[in-house]
Backbone bond lengths (Angstrom), bond angles and torsions (degrees), N, CA, C in turn:
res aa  C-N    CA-C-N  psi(-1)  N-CA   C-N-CA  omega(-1)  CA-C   N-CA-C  phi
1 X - - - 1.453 - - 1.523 112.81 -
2 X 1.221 116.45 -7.34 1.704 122.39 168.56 1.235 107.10 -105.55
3 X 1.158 112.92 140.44 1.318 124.42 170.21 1.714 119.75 -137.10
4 X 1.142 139.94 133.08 1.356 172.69 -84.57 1.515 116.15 -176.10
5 X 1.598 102.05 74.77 1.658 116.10 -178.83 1.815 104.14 -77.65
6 X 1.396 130.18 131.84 1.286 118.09 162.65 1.878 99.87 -105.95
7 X 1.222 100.97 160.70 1.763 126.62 171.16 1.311 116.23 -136.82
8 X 1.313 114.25 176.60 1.034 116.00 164.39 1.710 129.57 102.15
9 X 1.218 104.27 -26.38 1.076 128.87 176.29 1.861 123.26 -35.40
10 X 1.195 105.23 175.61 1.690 77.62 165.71 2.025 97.28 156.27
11 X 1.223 97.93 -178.00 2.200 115.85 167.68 1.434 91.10 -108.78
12 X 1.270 105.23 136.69 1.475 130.84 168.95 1.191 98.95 -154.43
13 X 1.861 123.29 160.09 1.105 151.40 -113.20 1.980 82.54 -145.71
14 X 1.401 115.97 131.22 1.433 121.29 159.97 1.066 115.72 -14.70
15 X 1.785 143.99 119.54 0.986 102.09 178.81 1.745 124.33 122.34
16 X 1.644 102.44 -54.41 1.412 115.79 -177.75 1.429 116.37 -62.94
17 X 1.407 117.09 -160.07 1.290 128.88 168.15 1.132 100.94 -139.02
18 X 1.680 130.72 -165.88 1.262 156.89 -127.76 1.025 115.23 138.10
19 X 1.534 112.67 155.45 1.358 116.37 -170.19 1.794 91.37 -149.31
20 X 1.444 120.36 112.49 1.261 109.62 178.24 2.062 99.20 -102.99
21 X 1.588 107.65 152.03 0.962 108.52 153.77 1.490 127.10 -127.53
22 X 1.206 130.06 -179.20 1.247 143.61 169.30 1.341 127.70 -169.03
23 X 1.620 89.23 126.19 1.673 119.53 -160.16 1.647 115.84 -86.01
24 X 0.923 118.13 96.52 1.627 120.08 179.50 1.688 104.39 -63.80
25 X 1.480 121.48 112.67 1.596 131.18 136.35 0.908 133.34 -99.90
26 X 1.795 127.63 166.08 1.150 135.11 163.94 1.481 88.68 145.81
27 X 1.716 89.48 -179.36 1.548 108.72 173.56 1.250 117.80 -68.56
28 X 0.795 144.55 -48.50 1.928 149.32 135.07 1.342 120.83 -83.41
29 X 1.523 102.31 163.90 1.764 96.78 175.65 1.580 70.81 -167.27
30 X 1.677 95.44 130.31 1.706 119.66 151.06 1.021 89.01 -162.61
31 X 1.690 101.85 147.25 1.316 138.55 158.36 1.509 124.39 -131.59
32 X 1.498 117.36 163.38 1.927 118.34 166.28 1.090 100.27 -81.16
33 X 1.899 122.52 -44.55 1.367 94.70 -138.36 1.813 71.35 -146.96
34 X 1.585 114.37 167.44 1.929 118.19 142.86 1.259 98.71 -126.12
35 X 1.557 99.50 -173.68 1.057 125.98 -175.52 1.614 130.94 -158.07
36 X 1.271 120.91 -179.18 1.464 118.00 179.27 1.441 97.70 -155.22
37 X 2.089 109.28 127.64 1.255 123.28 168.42 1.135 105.12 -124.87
38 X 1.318 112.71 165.64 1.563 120.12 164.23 1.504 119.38 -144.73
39 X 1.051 129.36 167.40 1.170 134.03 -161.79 1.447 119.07 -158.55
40 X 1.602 119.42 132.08 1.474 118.91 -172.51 1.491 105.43 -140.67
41 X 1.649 106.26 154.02 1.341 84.72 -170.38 1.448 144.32 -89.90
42 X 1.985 106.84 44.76 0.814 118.63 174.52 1.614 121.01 -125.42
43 X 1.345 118.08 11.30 1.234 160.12 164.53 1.575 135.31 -97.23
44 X 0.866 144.36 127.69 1.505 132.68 150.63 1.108 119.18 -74.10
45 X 1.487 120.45 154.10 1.226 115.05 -154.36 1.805 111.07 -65.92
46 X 1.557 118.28 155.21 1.396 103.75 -165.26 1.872 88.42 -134.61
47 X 1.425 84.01 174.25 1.662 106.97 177.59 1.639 106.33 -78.10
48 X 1.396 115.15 112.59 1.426 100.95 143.69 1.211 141.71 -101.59
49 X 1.222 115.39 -31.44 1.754 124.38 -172.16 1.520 105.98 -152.83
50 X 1.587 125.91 129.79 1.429 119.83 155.82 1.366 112.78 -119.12
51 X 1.406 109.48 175.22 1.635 106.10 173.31 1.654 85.60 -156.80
52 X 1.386 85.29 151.44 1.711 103.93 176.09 2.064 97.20 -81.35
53 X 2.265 86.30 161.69 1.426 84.91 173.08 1.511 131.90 -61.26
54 X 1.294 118.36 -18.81 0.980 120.91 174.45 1.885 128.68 -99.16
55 X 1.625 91.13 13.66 1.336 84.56 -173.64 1.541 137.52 84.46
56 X 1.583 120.87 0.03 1.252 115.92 -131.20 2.088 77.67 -116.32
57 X 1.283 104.01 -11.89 1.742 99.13 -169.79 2.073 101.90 -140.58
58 X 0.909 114.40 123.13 1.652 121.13 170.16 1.705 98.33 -109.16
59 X 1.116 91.98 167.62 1.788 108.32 -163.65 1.611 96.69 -162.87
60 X 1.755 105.34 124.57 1.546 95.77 -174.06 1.625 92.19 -129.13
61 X 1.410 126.09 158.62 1.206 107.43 154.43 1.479 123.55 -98.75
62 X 1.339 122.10 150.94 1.097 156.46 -144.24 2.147 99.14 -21.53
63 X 1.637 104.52 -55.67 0.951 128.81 -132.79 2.080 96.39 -90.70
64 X 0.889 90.26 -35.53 1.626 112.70 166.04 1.913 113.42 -82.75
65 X 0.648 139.62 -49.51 2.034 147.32 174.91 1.089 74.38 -30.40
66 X 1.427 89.27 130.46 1.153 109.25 156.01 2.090 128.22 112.98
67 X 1.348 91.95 -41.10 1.564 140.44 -143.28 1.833 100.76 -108.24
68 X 1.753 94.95 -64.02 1.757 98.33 -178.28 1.678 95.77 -118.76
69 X 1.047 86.83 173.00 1.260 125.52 -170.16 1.731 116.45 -118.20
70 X 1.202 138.49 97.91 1.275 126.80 178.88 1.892 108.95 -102.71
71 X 1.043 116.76 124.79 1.560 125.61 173.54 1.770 107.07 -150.13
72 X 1.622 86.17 165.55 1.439 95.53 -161.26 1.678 92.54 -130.21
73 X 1.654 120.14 157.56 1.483 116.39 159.33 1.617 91.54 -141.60
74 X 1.216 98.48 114.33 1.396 143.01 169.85 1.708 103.91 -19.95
75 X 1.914 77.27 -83.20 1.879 98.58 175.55 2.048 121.10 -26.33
76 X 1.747 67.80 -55.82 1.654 68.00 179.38 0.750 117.44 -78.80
77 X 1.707 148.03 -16.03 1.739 151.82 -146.53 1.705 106.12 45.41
78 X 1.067 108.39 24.54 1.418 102.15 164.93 1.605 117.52 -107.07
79 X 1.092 113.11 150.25 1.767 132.91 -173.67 1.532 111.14 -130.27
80 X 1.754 102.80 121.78 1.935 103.05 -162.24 1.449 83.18 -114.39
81 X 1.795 96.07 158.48 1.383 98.07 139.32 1.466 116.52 -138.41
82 X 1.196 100.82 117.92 1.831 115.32 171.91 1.289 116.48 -47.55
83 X 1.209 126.73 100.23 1.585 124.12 -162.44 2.039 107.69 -115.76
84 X 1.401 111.43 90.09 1.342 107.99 -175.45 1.496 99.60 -108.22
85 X 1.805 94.46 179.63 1.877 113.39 -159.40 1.463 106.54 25.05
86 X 1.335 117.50 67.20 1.491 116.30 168.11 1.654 113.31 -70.96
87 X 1.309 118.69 144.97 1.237 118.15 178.58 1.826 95.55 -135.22
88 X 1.919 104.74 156.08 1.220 117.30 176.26 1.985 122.97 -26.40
89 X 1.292 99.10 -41.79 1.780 103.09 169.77 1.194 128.46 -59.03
90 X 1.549 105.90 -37.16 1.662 108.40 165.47 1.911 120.58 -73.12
91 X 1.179 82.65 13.13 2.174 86.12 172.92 1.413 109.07 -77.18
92 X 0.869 130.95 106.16 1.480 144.74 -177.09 1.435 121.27 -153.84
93 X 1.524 114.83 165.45 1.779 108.35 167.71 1.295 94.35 -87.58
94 X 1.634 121.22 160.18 1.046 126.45 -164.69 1.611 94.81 -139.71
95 X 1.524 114.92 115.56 1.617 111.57 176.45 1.376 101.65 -117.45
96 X 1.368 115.52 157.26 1.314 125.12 -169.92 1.205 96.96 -103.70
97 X 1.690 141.01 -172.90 1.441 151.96 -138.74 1.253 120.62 -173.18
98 X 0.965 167.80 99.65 1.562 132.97 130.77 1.434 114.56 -130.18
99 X 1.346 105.99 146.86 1.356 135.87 162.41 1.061 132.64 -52.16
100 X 1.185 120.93 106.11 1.587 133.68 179.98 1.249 131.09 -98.52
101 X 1.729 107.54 4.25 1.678 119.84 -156.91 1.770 86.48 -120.75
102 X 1.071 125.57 -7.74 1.088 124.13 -172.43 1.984 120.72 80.37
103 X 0.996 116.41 -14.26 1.488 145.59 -175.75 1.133 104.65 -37.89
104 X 1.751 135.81 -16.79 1.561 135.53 -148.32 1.574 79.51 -131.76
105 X 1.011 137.38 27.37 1.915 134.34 177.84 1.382 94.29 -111.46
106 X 1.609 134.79 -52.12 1.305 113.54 -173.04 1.521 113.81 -77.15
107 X 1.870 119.60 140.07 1.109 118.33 -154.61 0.916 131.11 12.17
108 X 1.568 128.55 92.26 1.522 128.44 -126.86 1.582 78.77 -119.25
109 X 1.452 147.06 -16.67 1.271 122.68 173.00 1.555 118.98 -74.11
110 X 1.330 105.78 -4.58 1.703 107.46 158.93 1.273 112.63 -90.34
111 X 1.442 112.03 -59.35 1.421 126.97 -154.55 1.547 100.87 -64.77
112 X 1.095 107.04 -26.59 2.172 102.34 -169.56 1.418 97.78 -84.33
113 X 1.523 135.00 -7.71 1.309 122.76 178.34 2.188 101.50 -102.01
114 X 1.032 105.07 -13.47 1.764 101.24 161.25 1.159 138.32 -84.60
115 X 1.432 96.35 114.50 1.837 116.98 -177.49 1.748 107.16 -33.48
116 X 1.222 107.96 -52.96 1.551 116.55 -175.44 1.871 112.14 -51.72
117 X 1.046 89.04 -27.33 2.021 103.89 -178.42 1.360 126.20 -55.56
118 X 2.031 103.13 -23.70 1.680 119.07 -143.95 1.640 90.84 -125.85
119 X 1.414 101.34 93.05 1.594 90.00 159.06 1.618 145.01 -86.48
120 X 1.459 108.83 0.14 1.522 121.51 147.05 1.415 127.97 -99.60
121 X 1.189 118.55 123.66 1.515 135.42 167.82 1.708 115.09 -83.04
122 X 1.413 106.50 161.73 1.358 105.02 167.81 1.655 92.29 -120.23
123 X 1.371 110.06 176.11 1.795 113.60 -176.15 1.369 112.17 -76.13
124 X 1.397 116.31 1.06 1.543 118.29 -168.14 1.690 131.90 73.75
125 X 1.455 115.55 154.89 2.056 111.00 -161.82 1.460 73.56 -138.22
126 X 1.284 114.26 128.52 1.596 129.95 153.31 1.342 110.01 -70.11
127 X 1.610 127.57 119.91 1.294 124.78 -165.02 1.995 78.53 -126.33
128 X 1.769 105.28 133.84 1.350 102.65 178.88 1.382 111.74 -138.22
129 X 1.731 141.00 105.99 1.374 163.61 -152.24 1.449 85.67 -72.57
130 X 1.506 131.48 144.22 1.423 110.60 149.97 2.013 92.85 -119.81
131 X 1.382 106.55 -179.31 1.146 104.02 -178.34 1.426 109.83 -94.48
């Protein structure tokens, strides 16, 4: 009954930024935790950024720290990720996440970066680096 719009997407130049969002609907919406993956087609899809429901913990992987930014505003049910000095590697689809079963709370610095954890998806934003 929730469903998980992403935006934001876009061509940018070595260098640029972006700003992705995603809009939580439905007749209810709770979650513990969201998230942000992406996927290319020389990859399986991977972890980039989580944040707890309350905001209180972000988790990036390695390659992104630094770079994006993951935050959430509640009010709105939307979840961003601030994506700066993008370079050609970060070109990927980018789907958003969150957990509604609670599943991403136990040892959540593992568990919030596993695909298996997130039982809502969004349809995904093609984000594309050029050189």
């Amino acid at each position: 009954q929730v469903h998980l719009v992403e935006s934001g997407g876009g061509l940018v130049q070595t260098g640029g930024s972006l700003r992705l969002s995603c809009v939580a609907s439905g007749r209810s919406f709770s979650y513990i935790a969201s998230g942000w993956f992406r996927q290319t087609p020389e990859k399986n899809r991977e972890f980039v950024a989580g944040i707890t429901s309350n905001s209180d913990s972000t988790y990036y992987r390695s390659s992104v720290k630094g770079r994006f930014t993951i935050s959430r505003d509640n009010a709105k049910n939307t979840l961003y990720l601030q994506m700066s000095s993008l370079n050609p590697e970060d070109t990927a689809v980018y789907y958003c996440a969150s957990d509604t079963r609670g599943r991403t709370r136990d040892n959540p610095y593992l568990a919030i970066r596993l695909e298996s954890r997130y039982d809502i998806w969004g349809q995904g934003t093609q984000v594309t680096v050029s050189s």
